[in-house]
C-alpha positions in Angstrom: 97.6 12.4 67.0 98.8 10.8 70.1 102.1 9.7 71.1 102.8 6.7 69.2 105.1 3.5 69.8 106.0 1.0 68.0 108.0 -1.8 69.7 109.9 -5.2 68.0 111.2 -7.6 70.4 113.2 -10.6 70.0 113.3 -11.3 73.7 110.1 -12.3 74.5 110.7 -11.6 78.4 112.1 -8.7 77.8 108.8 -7.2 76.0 106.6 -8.4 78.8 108.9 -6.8 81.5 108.7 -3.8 79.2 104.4 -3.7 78.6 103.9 -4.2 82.3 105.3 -0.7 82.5 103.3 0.8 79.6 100.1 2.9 79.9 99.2 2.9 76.4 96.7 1.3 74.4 98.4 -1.8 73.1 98.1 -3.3 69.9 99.4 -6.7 68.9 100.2 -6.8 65.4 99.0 -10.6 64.0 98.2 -12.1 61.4 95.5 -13.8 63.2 93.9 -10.4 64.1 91.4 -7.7 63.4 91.7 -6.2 60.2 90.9 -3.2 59.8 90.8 -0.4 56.7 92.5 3.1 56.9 89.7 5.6 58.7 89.2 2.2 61.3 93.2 2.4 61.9 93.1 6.1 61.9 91.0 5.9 64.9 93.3 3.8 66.8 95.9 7.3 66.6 93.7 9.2 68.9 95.0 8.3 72.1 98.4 7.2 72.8 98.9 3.5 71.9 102.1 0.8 71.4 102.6 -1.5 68.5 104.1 -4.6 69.1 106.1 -6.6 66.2 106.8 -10.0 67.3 109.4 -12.0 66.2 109.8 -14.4 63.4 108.6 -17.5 65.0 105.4 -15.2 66.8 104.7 -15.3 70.5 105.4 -18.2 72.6 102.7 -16.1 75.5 100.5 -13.4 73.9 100.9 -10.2 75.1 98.1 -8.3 76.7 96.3 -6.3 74.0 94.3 -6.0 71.4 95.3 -8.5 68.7 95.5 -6.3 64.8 96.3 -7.7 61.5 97.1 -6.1 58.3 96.7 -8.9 56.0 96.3 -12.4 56.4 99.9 -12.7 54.2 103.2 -13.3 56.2 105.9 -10.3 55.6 109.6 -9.7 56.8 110.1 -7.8 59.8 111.9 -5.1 57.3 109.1 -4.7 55.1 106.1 -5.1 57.7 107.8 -2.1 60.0 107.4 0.0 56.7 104.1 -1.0 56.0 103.3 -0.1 59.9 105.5 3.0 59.7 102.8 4.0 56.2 100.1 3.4 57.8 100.9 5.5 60.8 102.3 8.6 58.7 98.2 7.4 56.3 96.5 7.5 59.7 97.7 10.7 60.5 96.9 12.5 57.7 93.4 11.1 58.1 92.7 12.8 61.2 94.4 16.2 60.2 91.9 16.1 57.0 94.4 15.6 54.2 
């Protein structure tokens, strides 16, 4: 696995400022996005990538990257970080062969 990031903002200038310095594969965690199941997500872990958590109300501008969702159901920012941080530690153990 890859260096991983993940990144909540409730600046919204301050992530872009932030992004526009990134290398990393980015990965904009919506509701709206692609869903994917646990090998597909697992995938994602082989190069170094950045998850972005917006804030409560979303994103006023879209950050570049590839738009991800993990259910079509709306979570709290306490409980989705969990759910990301589980599917990283899931993701991992995928590609390690657990």
């Amino acid at each position: 696995m890859r260096d991983v990031q993940v990144l909540e903002f409730k600046d919204e200038e301050k992530l872009h400022e932030k992004l526009n310095k990134e290398t990393c594969k980015i990965y904009v965690c919506d509701e709206k996005g692609k869903e994917l199941n646990s090998i597909e997500f697992s995938k994602l872990l082989k190069e170094d990538c950045c998850f972005i958590i917006g804030s409560a109300e979303g994103f006023k501008k879209y950050p570049k990257g590839e738009r991800i969702s993990f259910s079509k159901m709306t979570f709290t920012h306490q409980l989705f970080r969990l759910i990301l941080i589980e599917q990283i530690y899931r993701g991992k153990c995928i590609l390690e062969g657990h």
